[in-house]
C-alpha positions in Angstrom: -62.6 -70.1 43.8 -60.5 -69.7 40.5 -61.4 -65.9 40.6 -60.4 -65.8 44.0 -57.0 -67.0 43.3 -56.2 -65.0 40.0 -57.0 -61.7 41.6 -54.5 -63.1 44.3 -52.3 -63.6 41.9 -52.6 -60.5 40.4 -52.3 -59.0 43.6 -49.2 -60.6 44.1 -47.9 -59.2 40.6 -48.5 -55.9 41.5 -47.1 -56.1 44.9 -43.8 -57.3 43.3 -44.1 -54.5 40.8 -44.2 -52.3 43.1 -41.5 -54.0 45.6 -39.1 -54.5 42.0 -40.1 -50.2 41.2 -39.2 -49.6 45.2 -35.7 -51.4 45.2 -35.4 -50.0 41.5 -36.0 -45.9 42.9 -34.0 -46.8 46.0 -30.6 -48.7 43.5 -31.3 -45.1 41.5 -30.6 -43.1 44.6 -28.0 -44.9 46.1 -26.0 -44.7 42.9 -27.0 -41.0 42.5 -25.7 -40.6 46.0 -22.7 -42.7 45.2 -22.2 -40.7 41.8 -22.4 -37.5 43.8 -19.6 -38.5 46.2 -17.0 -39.7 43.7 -17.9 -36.1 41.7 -16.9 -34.3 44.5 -13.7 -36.2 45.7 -12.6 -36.2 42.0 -13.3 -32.3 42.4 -11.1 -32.2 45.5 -8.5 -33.7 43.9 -8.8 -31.9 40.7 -8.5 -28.8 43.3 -5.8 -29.7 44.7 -4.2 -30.4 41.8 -5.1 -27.1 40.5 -3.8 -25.5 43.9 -0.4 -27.3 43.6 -0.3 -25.8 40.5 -0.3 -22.4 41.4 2.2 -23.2 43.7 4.5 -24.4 41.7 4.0 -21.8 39.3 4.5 -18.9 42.3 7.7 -20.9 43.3 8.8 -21.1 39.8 8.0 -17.7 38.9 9.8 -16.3 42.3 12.9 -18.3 41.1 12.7 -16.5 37.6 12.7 -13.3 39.3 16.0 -14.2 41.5 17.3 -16.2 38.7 16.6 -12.5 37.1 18.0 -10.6 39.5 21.4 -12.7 40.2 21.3 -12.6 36.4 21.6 -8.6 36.4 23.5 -8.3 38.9 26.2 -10.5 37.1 25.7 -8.5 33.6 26.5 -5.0 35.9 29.7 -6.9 37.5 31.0 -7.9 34.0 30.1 -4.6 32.9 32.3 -3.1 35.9 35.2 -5.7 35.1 34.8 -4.9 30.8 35.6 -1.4 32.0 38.1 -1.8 34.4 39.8 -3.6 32.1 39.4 -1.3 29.1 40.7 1.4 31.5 43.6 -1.1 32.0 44.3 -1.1 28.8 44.0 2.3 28.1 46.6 2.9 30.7 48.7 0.5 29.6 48.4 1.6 26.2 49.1 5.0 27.3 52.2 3.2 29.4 53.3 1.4 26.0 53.3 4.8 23.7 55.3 6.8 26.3 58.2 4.2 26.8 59.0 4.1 22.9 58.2 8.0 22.3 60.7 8.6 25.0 63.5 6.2 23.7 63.0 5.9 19.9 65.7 8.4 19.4 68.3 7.2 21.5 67.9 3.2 20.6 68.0 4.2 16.8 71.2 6.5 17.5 72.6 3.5 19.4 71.7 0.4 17.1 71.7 2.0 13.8 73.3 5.2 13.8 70.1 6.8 12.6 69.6 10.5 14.2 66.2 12.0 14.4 65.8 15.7 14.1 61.6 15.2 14.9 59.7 13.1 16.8 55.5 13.2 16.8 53.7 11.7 19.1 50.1 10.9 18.0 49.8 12.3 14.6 46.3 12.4 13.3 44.2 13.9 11.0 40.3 14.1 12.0 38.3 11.3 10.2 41.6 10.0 8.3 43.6 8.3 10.4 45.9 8.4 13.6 49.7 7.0 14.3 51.3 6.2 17.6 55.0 7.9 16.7 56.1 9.4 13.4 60.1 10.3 13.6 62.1 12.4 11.0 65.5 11.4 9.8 66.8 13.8 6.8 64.7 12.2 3.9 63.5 9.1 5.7 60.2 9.3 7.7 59.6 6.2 10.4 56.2 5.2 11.3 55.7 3.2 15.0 52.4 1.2 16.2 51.9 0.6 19.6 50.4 -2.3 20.8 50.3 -4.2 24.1 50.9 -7.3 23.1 52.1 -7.6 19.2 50.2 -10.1 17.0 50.6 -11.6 13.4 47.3 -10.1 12.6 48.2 -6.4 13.8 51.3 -7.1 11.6 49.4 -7.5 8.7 47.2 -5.1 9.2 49.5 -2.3 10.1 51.6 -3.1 7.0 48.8 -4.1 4.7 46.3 -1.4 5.2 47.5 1.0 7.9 51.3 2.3 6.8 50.1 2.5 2.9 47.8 5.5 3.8 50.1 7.6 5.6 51.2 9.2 2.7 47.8 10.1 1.2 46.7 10.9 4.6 49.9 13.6 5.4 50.9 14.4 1.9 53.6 16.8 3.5 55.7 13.5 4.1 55.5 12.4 0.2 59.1 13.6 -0.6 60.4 11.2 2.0 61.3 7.5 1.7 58.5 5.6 4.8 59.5 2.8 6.8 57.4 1.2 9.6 58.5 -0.1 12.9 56.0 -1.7 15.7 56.7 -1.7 19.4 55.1 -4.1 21.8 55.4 -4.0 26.1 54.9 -7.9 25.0 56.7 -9.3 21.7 57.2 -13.3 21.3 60.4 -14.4 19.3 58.1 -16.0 16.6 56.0 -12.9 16.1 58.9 -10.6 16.4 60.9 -12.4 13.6 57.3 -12.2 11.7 57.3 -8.5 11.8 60.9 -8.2 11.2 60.7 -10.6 7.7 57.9 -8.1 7.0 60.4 -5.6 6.7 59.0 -3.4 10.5 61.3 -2.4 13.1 60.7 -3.6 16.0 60.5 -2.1 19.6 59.6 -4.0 23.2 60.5 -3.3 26.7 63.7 -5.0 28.8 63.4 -6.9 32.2 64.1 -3.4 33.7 61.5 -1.4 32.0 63.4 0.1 29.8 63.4 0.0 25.6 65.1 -2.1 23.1 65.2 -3.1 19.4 65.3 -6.6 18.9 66.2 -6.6 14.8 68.9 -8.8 14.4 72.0 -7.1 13.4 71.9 -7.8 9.6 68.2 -6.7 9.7 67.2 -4.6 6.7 64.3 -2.1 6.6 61.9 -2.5 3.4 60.9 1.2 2.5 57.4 1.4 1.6 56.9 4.4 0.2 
């Protein structure tokens, strides 16, 4: 009788064993199935993810490309304008040379009696140096720069560096005493009285178009040679 019950109970073990390793293999594939689920929506996602990528980099890459384009497209227009206006002030320049070559010798006759026998226009020596207006008068020689608009600095520069060369650079004027003038389309009072206490003549246009000296009456010329 006692047999008869332990092999019952030992029966019984191995019917739970098996019923525990059952439920056990069946937990283990469940959670496999369940693993393999939440792999592959975390893969959809991580593709989507991937995909918006690549869209965003297209879109930000085609924006380059215009951003590019527009960007070109502006560098040729300021190109065209930088031209233009060079031409401009080529023209202008060219505008600015002819009004003073074309009066210097009556407004010096007029406002200081000073007659000029010869008047250069554009006097230059290749690689040397170039000057806007050179005038003869007997044993003076008067040098003119032409600017649109007259500056401090091209004051400085033109009396500093530019008018001391003219001698070494034409050597044929030595025997002459040099004095500088500067003539502007565009000359304010304060620069014009700076040009004129550095010792410069100095030229602009009137309200009609025409020339002028503006050197006050009891203006001296330095001589700088």
């Amino acid at each position: 009788m006692k047999a008869k019950q332990d092999k019952e109970t030992r029966l019984d073990r191995i019917e739970r064993g098996l019923e525990i390793l059952l439920q056990g293999t069946s937990e283990l594939k469940e959670s496999q199935k369940r693993y393999g689920e939440e792999r592959r929506d975390a893969q959809k996602k991580i593709d989507a993810e991937i995909l918006e990528l690549k869209e965003s980099q297209n879109r930000t890459d085609a924006q380059i490309a215009k951003t590019g384009e527009l960007l070109q497209k502006t560098i040729t227009k300021l190109d065209e304008i930088g031209r233009q206006l060079g031409d401009l002030g080529l023209v202008q320049g060219e505008v600015a040379e002819d009004l003073f070559y074309r009066n210097v010798r009556y407004l010096f006759k007029k406002e200081r009696d000073m007659i000029f026998a010869d008047v250069k226009r554009n006097l230059k020596k290749k690689g040397s140096g170039e000057y806007d207006i050179v005038a003869v008068n007997g044993d003076s020689v008067l040098v003119i720069e032409v600017k649109n608009k007259l500056q401090k600095r091209m004051v400085d520069r033109f009396t500093e560096k530019k008018l001391p060369k003219f001698m070494e650079i034409f050597p044929e004027y030595r025997e002459r005493r040099l004095f500088g003038g500067m003539g502007a389309l565009v000359v304010k009072d304060d620069v014009s009285r700076y040009a004129e206490k550095a010792g410069l003549y100095v030229l602009t246009q009137t309200s009609e178009g025409g020339a002028t000296l503006v050197n006050r009456k009891n203006f001296k010329a330095k001589e700088f040679s």
